[in-house]
C-alpha positions as CSV (number, residue, x, y, z in Angstrom):
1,X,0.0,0.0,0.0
2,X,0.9,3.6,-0.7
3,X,0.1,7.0,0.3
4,X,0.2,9.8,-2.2
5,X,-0.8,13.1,-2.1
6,X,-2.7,15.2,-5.2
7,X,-4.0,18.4,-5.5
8,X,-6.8,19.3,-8.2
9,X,-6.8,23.3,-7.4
10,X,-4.6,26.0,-7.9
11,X,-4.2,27.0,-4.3
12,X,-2.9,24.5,-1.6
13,X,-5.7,22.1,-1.2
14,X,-4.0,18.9,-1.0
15,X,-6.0,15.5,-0.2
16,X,-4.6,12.4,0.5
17,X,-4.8,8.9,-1.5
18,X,-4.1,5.4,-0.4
19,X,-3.6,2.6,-3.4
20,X,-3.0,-0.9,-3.8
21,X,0.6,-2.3,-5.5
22,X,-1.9,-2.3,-8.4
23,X,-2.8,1.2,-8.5
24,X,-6.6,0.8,-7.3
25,X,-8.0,3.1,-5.3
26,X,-9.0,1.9,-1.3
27,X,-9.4,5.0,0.5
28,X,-9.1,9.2,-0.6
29,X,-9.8,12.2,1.3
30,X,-12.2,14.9,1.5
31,X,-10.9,16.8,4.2
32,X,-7.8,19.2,2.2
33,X,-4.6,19.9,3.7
34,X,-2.6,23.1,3.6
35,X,0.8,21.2,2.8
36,X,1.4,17.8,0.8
37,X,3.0,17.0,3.9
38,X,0.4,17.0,6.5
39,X,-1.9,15.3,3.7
40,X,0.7,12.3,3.3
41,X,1.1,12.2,7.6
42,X,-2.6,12.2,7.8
43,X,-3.2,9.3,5.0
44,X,-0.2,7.4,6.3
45,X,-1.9,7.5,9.7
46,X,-5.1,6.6,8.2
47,X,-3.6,3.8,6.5
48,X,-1.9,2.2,9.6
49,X,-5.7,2.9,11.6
50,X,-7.0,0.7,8.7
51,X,-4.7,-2.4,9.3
52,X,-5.4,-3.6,5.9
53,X,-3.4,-6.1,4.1
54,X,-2.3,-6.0,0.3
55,X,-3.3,-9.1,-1.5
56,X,-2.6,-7.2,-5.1
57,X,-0.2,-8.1,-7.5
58,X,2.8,-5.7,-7.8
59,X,3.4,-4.7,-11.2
60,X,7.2,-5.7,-12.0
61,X,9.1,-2.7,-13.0
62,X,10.7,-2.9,-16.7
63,X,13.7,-4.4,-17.1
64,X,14.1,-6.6,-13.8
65,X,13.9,-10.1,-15.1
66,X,16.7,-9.6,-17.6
67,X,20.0,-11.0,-15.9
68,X,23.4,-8.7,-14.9
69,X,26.4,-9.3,-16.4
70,X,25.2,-11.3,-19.4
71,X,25.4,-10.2,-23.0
């Protein structure tokens, strides 16, 4: 799971966003924040107040199956 932050005004009105290793959505804000970092402390606190466990599927990142020092 991950915490992000996102802002969709022009002023400082950030909310908070958790997400799966998949990218899906579990849990955003409505409440805004002044700063992106009392939005992430405030969804990283919601996340731990969750206890939730992530049963997703990470996406590999590109390139990490090929093999080091092989031509």
């Amino acid at each position: 799971m991950q915490v992000a932050a996102f802002s969709t005004s022009p002023g400082p009105a950030w909310h908070w966003r958790i997400v799966d290793d998949e990218g899906e959505v579990i849990e955003e804000s409505s409440e805004t924040f002044p700063t992106i970092v009392r939005a992430v402390a405030q969804g990283t606190k919601r996340l731990v107040q969750m206890r939730v466990v992530d049963r997703s599927l990470a996406i590999p990142a590109i390139g990490r199956s090929r093999r080091r020092g092989r031509a």
